[in-house]
C-alpha positions in Angstrom: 0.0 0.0 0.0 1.1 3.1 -0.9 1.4 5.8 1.6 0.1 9.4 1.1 2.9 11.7 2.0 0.6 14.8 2.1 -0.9 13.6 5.2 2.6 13.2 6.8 2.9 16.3 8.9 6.5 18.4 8.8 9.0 16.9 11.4 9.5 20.5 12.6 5.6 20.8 12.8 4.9 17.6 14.1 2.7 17.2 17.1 1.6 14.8 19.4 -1.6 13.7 20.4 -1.4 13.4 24.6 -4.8 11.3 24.1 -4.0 9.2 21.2 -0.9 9.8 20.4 -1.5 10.5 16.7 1.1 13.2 15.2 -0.9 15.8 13.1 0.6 19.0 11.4 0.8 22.0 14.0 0.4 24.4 11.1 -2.8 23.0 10.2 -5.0 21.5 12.4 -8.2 23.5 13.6 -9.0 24.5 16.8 -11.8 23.4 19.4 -14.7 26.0 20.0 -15.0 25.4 23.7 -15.5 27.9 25.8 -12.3 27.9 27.5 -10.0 31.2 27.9 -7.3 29.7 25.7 -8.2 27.7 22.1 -6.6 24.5 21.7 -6.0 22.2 18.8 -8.1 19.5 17.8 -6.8 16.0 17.4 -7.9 14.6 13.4 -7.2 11.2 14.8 -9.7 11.0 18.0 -11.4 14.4 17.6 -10.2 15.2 21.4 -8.4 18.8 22.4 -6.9 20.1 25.4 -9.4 21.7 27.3 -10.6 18.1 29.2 -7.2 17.0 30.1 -5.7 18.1 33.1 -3.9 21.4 33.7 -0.4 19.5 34.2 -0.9 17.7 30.7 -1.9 21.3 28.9 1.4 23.0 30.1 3.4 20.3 29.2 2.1 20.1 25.8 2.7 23.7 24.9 5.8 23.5 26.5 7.0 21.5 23.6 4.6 22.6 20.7 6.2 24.2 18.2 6.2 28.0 17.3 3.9 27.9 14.2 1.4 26.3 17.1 2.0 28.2 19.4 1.8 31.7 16.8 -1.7 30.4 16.0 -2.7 30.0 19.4 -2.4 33.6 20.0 -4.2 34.1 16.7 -7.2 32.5 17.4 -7.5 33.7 20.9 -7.3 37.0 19.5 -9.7 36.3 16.6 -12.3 34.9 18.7 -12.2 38.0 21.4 -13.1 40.4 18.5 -16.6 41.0 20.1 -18.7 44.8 19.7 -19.9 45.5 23.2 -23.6 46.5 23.4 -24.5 50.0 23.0 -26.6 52.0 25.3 -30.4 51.4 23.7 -29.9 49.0 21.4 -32.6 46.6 20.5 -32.0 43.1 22.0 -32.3 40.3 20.3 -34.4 37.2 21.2 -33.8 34.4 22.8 -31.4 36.5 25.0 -28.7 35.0 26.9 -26.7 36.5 30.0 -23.7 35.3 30.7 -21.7 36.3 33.6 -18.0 35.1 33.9 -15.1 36.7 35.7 -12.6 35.5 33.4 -12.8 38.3 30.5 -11.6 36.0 27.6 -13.8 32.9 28.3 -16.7 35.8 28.6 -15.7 37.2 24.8 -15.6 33.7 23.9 -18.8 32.7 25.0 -20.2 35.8 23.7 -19.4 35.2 20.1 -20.1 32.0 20.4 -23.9 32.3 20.8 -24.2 35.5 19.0 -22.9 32.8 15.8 -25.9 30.3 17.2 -28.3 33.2 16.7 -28.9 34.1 20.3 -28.8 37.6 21.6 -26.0 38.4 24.0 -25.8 40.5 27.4 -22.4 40.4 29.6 -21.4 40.6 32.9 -18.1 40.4 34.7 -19.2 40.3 38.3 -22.4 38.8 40.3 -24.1 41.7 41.1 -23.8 43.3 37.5 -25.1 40.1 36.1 -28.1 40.6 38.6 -28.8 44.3 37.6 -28.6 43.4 33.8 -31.0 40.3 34.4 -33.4 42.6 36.2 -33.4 45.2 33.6 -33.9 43.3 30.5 -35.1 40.0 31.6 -33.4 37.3 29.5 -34.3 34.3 28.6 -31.5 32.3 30.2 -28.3 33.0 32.3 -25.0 31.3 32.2 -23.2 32.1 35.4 -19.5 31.0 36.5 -20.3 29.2 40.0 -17.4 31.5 41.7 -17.7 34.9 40.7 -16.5 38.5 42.6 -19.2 40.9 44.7 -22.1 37.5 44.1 -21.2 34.4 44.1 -23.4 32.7 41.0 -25.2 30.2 42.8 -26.3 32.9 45.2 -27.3 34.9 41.6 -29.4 31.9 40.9 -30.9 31.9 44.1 -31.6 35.6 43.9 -33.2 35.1 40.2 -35.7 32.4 41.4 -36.8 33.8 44.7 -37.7 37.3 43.1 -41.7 36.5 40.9 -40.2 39.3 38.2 -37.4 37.2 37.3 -38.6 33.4 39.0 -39.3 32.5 35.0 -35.8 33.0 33.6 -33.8 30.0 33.0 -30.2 29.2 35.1 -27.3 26.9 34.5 -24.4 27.2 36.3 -21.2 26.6 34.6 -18.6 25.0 37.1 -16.0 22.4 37.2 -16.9 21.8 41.1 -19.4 19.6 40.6 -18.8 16.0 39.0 -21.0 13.7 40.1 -24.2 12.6 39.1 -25.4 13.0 43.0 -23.5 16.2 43.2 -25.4 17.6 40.6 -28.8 16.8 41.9 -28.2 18.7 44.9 -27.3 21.6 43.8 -29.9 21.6 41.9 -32.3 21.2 44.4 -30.5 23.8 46.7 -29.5 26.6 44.1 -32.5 26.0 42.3 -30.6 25.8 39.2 -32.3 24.5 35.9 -29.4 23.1 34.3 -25.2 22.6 35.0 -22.2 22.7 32.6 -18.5 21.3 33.4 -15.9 23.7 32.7 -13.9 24.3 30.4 -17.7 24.0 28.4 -17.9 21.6 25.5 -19.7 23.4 22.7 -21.8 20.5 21.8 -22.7 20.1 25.4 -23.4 24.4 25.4 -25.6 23.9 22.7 -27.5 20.4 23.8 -28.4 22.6 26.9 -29.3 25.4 25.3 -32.0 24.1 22.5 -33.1 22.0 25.7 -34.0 25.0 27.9 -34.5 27.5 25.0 -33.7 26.7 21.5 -32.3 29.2 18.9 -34.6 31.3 16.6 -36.0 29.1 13.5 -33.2 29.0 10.9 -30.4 29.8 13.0 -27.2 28.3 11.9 -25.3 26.3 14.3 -21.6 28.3 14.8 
């Protein structure tokens, strides 16, 4: 059998799969859309990227990537952050989403991310701004990091179902502390939370959860 040397990747751009193993070419593999504060490449072998692994496994592996990796890395991240912010009376658009996140990039990330799914976007950096904003204009859902500054978002949650005006907006809480089945069920029950998601997010996961709880407009294109 004869092998096809176009699929062989540059020695010098070589990279290693830490799931698989599988060496793909740095220069061209595509990136995963999680919502995580740094893109990361995608394996073409086992379709798996960083952002599940742990932390020690992630800084080894750009310890050694090579600079063409590395260069579009910081490309992407850059690309992906390019987000307008929203201007003072602007008209909404529906199914809104508020997502409050303390970490700015993953909150740029996330923002462009739905905006491409055909959601309207609101954003908040803190607890209590999350909670003003979801007051004012009443979305139709709320992604909050669990650990935020000023409110903690499971106390945002809290605050969002105990009040009538707001009882009928939709929560998930987007956390990495909570892994087991059991886990999750009770902090459902006690934060009144409609829904969870395991950090980094998995956009498939993001997107399962969304068209769950409230689905995209008719004809939206998935991003």
């Amino acid at each position: 059998m004869t092998q096809d040397f176009s699929l062989v990747p540059d020695e010098e751009n070589a990279v290693p799969c830490p799931a698989c193993g599988h060496r793909y070419d740095g220069a061209s593999v595509e990136f995963c859309t999680c919502l995580a504060s740094t893109p990361s490449p995608v394996c073409p072998e086992c379709g798996k990227c960083l952002c599940q692994l742990p932390k020690e496994v992630q800084q080894a592996f750009w310890e050694k990537a090579p600079p063409v990796l590395f260069r579009r890395k910081m490309a992407q991240r850059a690309e992906r952050t390019k987000v307008s912010p929203v201007r003072a009376g602007q008209v909404l658009k529906r199914p809104l989403v508020l997502v409050a996140e303390d970490e700015a990039v993953t909150l740029r990330v996330a923002q462009r991310v739905l905006e491409k799914m055909g959601y309207g976007v609101l954003v908040a950096e803190r607890g209590d701004e999350a909670y003003r904003l979801a007051c004012e204009h009443l979305p139709d859902i709320v992604l909050t990091d669990a650990l935020m500054p000023k409110l903690d978002g499971r106390e945002l949650c809290l605050r969002l179902k105990q009040s009538p005006a707001t009882a009928f907006i939709k929560v998930v809480v987007m956390t990495g502390l909570f892994t087991k089945f059991q886990n999750k069920s009770e902090a459902i029950l006690e934060f009144k939370a409609d829904g969870f998601l395991k950090k980094p997010v998995d956009f498939d996961e993001l997107r399962r959860v969304l068209e769950s709880l409230v689905p995209p407009p008719p004809g939206a294109s998935p991003a």
